[in-house]
C-alpha positions as a Python dict, from the first residue, in 0.01 Angstrom:
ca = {
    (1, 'X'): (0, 0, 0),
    (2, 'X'): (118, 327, -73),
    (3, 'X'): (156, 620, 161),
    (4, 'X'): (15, 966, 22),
    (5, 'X'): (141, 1307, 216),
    (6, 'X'): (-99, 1571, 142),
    (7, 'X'): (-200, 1936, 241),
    (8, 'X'): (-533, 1966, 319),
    (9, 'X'): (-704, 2305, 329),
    (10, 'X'): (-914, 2467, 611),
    (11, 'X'): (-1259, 2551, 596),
    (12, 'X'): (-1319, 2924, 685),
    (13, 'X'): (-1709, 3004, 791),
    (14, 'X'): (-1671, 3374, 592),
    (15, 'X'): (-1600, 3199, 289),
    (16, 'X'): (-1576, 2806, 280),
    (17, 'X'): (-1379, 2559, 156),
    (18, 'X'): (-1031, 2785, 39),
    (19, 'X'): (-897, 2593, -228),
    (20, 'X'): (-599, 2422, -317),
    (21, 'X'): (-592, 2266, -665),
    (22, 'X'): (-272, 2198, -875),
    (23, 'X'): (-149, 2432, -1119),
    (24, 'X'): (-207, 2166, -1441),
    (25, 'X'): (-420, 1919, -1428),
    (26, 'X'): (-780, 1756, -1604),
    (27, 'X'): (-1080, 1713, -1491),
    (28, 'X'): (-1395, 1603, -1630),
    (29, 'X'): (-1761, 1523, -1513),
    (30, 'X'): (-2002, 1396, -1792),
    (31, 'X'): (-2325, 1226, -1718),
    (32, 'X'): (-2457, 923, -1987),
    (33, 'X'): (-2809, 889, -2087),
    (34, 'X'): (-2818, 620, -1863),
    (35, 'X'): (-2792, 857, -1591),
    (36, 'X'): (-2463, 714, -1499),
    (37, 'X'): (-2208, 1018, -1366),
    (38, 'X'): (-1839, 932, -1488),
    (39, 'X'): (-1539, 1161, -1305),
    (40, 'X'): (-1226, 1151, -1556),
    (41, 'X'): (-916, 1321, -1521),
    (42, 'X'): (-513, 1275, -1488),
    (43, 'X'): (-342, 1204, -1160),
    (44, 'X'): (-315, 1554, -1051),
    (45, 'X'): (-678, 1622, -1110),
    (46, 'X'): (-826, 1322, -990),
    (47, 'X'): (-568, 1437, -638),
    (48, 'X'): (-690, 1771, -690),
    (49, 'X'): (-1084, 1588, -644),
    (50, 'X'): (-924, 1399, -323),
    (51, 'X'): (-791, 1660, -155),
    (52, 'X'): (-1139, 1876, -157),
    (53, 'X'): (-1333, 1591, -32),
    (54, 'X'): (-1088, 1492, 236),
    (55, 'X'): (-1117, 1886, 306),
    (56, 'X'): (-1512, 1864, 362),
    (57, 'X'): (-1408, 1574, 551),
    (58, 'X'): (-1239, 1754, 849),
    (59, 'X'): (-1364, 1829, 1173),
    (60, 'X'): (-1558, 2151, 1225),
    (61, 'X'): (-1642, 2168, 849),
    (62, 'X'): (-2054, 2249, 943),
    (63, 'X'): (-2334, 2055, 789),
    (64, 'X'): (-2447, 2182, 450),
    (65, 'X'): (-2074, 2283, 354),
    (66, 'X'): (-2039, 2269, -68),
    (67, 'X'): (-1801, 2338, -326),
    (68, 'X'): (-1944, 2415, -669),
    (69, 'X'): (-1707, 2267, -916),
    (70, 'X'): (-1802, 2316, -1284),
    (71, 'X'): (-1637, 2454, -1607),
    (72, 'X'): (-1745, 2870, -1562),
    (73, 'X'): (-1420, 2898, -1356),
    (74, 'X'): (-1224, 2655, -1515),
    (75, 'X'): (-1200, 2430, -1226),
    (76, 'X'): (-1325, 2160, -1443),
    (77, 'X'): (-1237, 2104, -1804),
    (78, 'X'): (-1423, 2327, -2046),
    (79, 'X'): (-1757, 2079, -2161),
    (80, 'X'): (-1776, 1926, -1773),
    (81, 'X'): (-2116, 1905, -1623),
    (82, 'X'): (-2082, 2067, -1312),
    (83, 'X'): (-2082, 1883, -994),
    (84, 'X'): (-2119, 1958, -637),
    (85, 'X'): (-1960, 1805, -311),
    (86, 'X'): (-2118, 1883, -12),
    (87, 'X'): (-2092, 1761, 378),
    (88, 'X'): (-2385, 1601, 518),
}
């Protein structure tokens, strides 16, 4: 098994999540007719994905907590269907 050492970034209740993507990376969300959801994207993007939802993860991160990922602000590759992660 391998070991992973990652950053992971606070949640601040003035604005949420603060990010902490990679500089490059790909990212895709596209959604078949079947109504199957498919997440695609290179290891720094698909790390990039990891580290936000070990982020909503943490302790103190309230109920209700999102991050709006989709293609407006290129978080996602241009085409994406946006997707949200959110703490329950």
């Amino acid at each position: 098994m391998a070991k992973v050492q990652l950053d992971i970034p606070s949640y601040d209740r003035g604005i949420g999540l603060v990010k902490a993507w990679p500089e490059n990376y790909r990212l895709m969300v596209t959604v078949g007719g079947d109504g199957k959801v498919s997440v695609v994207g290179d290891p720094a993007g698909l790390t990039g994905l990891a580290v936000q939802l070990l982020a909503l993860a943490q302790p103190g991160v309230p109920t209700g907590a999102c991050e709006d990922l989709d293609d407006f602000l290129l978080v996602l590759d241009e085409g994406s269907a946006p997707l949200r992660l959110e703490r329950s």
